[in-house]
PAVOVO-665419 format. One record per residue (C-alpha): chain; residue in three letters; x negated, z negated, y negated. Coordinates in pm, 1 decimal. Layout:
{"A","Ala",{X,Z,Y}}
...
end
This chain:
{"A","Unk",{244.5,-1998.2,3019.1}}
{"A","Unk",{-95.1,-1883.4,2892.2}}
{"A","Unk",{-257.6,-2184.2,2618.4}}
{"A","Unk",{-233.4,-1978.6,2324.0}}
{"A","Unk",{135.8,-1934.1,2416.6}}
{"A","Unk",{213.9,-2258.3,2452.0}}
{"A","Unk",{20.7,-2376.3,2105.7}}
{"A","Unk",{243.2,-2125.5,1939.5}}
{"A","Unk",{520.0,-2264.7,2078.5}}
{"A","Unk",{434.8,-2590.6,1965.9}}
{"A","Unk",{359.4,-2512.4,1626.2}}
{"A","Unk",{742.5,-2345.4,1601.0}}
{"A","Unk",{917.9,-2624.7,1737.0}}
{"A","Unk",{720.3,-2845.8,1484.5}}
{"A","Unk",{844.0,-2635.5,1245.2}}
{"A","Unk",{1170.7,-2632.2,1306.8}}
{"A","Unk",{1226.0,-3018.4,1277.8}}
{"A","Unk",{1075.9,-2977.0,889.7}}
{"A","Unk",{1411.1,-3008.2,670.1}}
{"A","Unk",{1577.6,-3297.3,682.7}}
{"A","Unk",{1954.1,-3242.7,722.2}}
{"A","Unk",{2147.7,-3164.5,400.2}}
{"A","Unk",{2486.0,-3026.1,364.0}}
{"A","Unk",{2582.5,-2709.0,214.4}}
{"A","Unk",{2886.4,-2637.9,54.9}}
{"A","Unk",{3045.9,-2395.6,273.8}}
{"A","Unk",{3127.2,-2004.6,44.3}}
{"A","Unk",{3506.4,-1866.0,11.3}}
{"A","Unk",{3530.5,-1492.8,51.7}}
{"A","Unk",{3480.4,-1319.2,-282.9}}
{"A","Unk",{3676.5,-986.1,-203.8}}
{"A","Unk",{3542.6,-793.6,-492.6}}
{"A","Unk",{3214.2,-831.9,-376.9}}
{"A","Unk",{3340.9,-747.8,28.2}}
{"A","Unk",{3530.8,-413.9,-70.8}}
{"A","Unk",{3169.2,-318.3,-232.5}}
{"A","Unk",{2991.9,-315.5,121.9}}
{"A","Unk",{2912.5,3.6,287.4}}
{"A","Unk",{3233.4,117.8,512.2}}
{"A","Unk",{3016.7,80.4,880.8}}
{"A","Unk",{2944.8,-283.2,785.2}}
{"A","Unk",{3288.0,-379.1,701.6}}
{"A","Unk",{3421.7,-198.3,1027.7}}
{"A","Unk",{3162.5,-368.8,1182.9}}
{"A","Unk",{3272.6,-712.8,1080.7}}
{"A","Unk",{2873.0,-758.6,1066.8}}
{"A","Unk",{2512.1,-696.7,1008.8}}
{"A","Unk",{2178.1,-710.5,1082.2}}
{"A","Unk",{1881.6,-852.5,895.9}}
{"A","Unk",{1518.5,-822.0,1072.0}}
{"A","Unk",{1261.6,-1076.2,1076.8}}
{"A","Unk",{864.2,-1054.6,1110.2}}
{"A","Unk",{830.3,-1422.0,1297.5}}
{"A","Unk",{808.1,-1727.3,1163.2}}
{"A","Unk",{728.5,-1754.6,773.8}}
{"A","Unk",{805.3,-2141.1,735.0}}
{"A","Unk",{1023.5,-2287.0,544.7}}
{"A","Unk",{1227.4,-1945.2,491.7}}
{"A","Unk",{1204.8,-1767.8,838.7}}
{"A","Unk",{1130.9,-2037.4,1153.4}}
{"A","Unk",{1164.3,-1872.6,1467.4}}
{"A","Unk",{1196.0,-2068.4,1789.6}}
{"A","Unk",{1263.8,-1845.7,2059.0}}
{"A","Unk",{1576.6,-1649.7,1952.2}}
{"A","Unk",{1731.9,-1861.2,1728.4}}
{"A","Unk",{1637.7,-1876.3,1357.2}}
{"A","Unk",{1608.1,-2136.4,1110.0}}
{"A","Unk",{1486.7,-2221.2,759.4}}
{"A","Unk",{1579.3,-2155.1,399.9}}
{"A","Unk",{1646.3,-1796.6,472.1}}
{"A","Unk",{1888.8,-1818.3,780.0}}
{"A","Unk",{2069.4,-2099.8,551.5}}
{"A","Unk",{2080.6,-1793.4,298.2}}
{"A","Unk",{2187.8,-1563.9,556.0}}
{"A","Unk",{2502.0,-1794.0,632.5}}
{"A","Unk",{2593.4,-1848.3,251.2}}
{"A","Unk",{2578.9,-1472.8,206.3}}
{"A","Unk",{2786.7,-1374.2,492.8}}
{"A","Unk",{3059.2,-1641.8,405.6}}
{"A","Unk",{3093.2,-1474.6,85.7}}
{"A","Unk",{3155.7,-1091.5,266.1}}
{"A","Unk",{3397.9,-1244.6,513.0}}
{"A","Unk",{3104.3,-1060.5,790.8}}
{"A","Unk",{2885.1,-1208.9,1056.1}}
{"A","Unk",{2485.3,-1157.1,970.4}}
{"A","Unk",{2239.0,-1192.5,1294.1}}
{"A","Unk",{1878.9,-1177.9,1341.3}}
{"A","Unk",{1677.9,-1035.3,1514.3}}
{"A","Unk",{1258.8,-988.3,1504.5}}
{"A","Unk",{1011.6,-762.3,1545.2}}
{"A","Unk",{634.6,-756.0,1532.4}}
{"A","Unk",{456.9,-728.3,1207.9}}
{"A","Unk",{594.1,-612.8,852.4}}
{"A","Unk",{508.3,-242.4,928.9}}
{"A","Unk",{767.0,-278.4,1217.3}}
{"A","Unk",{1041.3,-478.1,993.1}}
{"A","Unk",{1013.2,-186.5,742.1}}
{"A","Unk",{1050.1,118.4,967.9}}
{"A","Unk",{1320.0,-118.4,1125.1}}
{"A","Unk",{1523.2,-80.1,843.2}}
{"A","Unk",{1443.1,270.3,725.2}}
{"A","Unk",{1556.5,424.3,1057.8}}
{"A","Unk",{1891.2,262.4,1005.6}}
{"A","Unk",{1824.9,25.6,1329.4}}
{"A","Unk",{1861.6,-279.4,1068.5}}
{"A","Unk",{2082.3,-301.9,804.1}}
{"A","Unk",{1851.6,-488.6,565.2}}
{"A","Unk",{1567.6,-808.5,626.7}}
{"A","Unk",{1685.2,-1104.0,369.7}}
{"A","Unk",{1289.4,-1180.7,372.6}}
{"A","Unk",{1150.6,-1335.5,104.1}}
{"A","Unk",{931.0,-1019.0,120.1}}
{"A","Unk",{673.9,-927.7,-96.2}}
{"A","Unk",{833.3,-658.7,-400.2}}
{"A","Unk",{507.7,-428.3,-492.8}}
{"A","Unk",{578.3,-119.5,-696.0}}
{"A","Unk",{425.7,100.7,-360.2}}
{"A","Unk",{674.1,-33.8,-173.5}}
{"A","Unk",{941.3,-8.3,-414.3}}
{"A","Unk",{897.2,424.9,-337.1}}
{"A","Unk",{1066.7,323.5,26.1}}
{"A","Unk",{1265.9,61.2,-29.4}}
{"A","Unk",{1504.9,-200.6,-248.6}}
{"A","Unk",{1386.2,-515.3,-308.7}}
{"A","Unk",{1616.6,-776.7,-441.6}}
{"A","Unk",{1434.3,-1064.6,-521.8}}
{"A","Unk",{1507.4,-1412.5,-522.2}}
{"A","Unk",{1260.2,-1623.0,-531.9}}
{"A","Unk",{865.0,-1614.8,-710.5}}
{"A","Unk",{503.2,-1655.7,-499.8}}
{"A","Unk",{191.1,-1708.3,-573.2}}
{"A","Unk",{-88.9,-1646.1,-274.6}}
{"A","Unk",{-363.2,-1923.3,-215.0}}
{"A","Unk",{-561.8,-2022.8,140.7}}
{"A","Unk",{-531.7,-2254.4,373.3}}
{"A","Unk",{-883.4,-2421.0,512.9}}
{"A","Unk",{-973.0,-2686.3,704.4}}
{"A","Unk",{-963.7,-3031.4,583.8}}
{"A","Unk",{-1272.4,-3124.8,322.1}}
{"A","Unk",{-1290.3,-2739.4,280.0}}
{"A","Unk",{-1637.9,-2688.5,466.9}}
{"A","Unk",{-1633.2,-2286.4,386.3}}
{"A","Unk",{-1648.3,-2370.0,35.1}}
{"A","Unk",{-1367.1,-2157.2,-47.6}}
{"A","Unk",{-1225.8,-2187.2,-405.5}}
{"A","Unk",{-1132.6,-1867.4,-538.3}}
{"A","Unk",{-1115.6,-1509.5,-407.1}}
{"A","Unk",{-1412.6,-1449.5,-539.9}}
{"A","Unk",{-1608.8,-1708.0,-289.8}}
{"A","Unk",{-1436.5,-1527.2,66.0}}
{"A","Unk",{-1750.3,-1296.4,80.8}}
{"A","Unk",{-1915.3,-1366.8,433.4}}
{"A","Unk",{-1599.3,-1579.5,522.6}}
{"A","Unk",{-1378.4,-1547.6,818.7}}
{"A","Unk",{-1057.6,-1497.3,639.9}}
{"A","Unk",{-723.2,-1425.9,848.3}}
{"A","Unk",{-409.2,-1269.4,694.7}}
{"A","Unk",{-97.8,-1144.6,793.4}}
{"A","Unk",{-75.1,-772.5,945.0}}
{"A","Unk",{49.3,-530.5,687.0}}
{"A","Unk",{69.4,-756.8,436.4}}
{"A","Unk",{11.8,-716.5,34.9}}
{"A","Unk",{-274.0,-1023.8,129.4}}
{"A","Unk",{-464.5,-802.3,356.6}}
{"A","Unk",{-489.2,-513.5,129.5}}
{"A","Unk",{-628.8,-794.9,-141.9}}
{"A","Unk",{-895.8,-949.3,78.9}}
{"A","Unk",{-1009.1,-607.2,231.4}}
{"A","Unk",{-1054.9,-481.3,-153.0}}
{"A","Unk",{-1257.1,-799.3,-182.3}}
{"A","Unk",{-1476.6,-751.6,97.7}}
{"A","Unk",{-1549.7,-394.0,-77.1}}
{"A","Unk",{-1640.4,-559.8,-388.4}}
{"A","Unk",{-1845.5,-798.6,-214.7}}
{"A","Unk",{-2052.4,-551.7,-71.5}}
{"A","Unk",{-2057.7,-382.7,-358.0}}
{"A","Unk",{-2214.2,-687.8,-566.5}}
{"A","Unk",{-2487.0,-718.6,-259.0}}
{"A","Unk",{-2310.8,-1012.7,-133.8}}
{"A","Unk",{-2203.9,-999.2,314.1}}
{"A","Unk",{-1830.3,-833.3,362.0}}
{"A","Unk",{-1560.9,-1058.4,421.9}}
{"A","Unk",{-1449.8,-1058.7,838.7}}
{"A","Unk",{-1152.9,-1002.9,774.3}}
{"A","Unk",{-840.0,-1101.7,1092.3}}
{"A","Unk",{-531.9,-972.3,1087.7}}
{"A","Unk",{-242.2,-1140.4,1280.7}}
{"A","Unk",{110.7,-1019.2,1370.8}}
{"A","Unk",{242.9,-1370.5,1271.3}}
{"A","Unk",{178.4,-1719.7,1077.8}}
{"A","Unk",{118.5,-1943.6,1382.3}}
{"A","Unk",{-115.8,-1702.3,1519.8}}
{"A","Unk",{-305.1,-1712.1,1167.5}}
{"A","Unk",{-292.4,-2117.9,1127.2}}
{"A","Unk",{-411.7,-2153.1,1461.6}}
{"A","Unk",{-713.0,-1952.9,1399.3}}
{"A","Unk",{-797.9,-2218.5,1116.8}}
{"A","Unk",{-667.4,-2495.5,1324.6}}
{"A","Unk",{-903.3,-2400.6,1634.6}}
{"A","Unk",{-1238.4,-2321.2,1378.1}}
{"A","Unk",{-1203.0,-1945.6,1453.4}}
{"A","Unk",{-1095.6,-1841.0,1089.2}}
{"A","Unk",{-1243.8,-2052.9,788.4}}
{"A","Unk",{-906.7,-1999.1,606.8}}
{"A","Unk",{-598.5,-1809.2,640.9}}
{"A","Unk",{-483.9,-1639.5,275.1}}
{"A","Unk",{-109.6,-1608.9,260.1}}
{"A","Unk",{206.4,-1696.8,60.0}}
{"A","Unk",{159.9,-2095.1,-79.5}}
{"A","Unk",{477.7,-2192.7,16.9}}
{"A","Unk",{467.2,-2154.7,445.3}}
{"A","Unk",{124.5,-2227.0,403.6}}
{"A","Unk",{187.8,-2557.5,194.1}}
{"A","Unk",{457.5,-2626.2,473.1}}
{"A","Unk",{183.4,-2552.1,800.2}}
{"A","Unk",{-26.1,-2817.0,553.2}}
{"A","Unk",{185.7,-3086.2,537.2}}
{"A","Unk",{262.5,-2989.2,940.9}}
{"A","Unk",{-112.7,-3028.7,1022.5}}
{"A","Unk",{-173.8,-3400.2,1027.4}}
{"A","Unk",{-457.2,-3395.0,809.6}}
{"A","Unk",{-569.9,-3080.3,931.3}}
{"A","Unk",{-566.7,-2875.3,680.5}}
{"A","Unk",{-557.4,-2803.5,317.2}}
{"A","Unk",{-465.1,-2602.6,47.6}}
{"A","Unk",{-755.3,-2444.5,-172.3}}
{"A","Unk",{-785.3,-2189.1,-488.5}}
{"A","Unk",{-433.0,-2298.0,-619.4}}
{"A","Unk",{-354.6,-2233.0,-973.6}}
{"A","Unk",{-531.7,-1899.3,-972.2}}
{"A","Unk",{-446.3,-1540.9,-953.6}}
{"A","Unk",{-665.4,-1459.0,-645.4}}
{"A","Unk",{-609.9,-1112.3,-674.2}}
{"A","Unk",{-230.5,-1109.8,-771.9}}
{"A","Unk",{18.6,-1036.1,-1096.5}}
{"A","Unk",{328.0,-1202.4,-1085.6}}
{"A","Unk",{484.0,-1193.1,-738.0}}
{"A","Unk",{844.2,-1159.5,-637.2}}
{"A","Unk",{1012.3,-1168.3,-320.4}}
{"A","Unk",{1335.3,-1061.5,-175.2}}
{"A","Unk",{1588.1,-930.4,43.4}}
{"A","Unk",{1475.4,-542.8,146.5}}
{"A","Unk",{1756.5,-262.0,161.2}}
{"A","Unk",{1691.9,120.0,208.8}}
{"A","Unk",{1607.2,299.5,-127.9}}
{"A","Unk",{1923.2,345.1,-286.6}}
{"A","Unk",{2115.3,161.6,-69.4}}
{"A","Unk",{2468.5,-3.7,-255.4}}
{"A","Unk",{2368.4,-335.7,-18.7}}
{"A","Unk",{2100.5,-400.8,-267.5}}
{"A","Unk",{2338.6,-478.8,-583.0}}
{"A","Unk",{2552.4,-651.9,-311.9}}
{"A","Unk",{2289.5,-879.8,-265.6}}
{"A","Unk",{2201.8,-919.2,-582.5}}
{"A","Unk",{2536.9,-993.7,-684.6}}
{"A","Unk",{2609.3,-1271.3,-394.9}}
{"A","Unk",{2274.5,-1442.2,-519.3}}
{"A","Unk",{2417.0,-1452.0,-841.7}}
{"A","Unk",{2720.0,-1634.6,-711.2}}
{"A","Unk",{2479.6,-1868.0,-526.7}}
{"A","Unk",{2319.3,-1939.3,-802.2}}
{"A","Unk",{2566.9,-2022.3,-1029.8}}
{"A","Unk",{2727.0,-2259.0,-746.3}}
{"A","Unk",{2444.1,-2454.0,-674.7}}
{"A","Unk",{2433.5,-2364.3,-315.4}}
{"A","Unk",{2101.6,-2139.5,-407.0}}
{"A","Unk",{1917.3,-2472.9,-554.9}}
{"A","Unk",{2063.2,-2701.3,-276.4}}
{"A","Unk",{1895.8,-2471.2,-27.4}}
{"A","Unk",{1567.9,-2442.2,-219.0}}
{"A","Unk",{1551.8,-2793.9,-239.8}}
{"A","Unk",{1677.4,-2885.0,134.3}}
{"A","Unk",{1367.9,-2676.9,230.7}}
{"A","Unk",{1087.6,-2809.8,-41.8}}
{"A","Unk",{1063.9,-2510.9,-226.3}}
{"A","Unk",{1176.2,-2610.9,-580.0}}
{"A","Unk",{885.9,-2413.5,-712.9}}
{"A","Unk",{946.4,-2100.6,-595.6}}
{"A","Unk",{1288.4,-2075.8,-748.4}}
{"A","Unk",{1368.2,-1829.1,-1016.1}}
{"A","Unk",{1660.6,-1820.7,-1246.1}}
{"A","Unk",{1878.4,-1533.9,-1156.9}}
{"A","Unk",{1783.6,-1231.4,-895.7}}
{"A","Unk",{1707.9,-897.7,-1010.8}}
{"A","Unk",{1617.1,-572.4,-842.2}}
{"A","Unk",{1268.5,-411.0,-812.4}}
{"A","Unk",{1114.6,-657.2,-1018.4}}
{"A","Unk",{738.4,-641.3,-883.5}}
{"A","Unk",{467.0,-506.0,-1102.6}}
end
């Protein structure tokens, strides 16, 4: 196994031991909601959501198996159609999104980012809210505080992803304000990114604060958080479940988070997982500005 293989692999099964164990109530069948699903699925007696890799503490891949807030989702949700719901991954959010618009995958539970550009594709029921800070190393030696500051900076970011198109519009303005571009790295994955911080070869790696709050608290000292509390480049962010445009899954969804919500499992998952601050009071559809 090549080293940056096996440092990967370390890094997941770190993850995975995260959450302490919690119980969660286990969801009756709600029929109404079942007799709503698309015909294939119910003849199916399944579905199935796509991945991107790890995105810790919703998505922790180890291998094949999944884990994390949204697999504990995944479970809840299936309960409640009386259907099975696997995983399975692919690389990169460009992949997970052709994934599901070429019918391969019935939906990806996420959270994924909800951006009106997106929305022209695809569904997005969201349930839960974002915000998008960095990760640097510990003492912050880049000097990175706000978006503002990445010009000149090594700054890695996830393939695809609503943070690279950010920090690539940065590095224009930077230039255009005489200041050097930003390098900017794009990785297929989260390890991959915190590992380039980790190992000196990124000065920060700009993503979503919760998995990168998790990799911090992970890092043993590491690593730290920096520019929290500001917009760095973003409106209000939702994230969700992703269904094909016009797809009745999405009010499905919706619907079964509603239940979720109103049951307490939602908040006992959120909570299980450290991500009290990212919860939002009832799901909604397309909500991204």
């Amino acid at each position: 196994m090549k080293p940056r293989t096996v440092l990967i692999a370390s890094v997941a099964a770190m993850l995975a031991q995260g959450a302490f164990a919690q119980d969660i109530q286990k969801q009756s069948v709600n029929d109404e909601l079942r007799a709503r699903l698309p015909k294939e699925i119910v003849d199916a007696g399944k579905m199935t959501t796509v991945n991107n890799g790890s995105f810790p503490p919703y998505e922790i891949v180890t291998g094949t198996d999944l884990s994390g807030a949204t697999k504990d989702i995944s479970d809840a949700i299936g309960q409640l159609l009386g259907i099975e719901i696997g995983h399975a991954s692919v690389a990169g959010l460009p992949a997970l999104l052709s994934g599901i618009d070429s019918g391969r995958y019935q939906f990806a539970m996420g959270p994924v980012g909800d951006y009106p550009d997106r929305q022209k594709s695809n569904d997005f029921v969201d349930w839960v809210r974002e915000y998008v800070v960095f990760a640097v190393q510990k003492g912050n030696p880049a000097g990175i505080t706000s978006l503002d500051t990445a010009c000149g900076k090594r700054i890695a970011v996830m393939s695809g992803g609503s943070a690279e198109k950010v920090i690539k519009e940065q590095s224009e303005k930077c230039v255009g304000d005489g200041k050097p571009a930003v390098e900017v790295q794009s990785f297929t994955d989260q390890p991959s990114s915190i590992l380039a911080v980790r190992s000196k070869r990124s000065d920060a790696f700009f993503s979503s604060q919760a998995p990168l709050t998790y990799f911090v608290q992970q890092a043993n000292g590491q690593l730290e958080l920096a520019a929290v509390g500001k917009p760095n480049g973003f409106k209000d962010i939702y994230q969700g479940a992703v269904v094909p445009k016009g797809s009745p899954l999405g009010e499905v969804l919706r619907d079964s988070f509603k239940i979720l919500m109103d049951n307490g499992t939602y908040a006992a998952i959120m909570k299980k997982w450290g991500l009290e601050n990212n919860m939002i009071d009832k799901p909604g559809i397309n909500q991204g500005q």
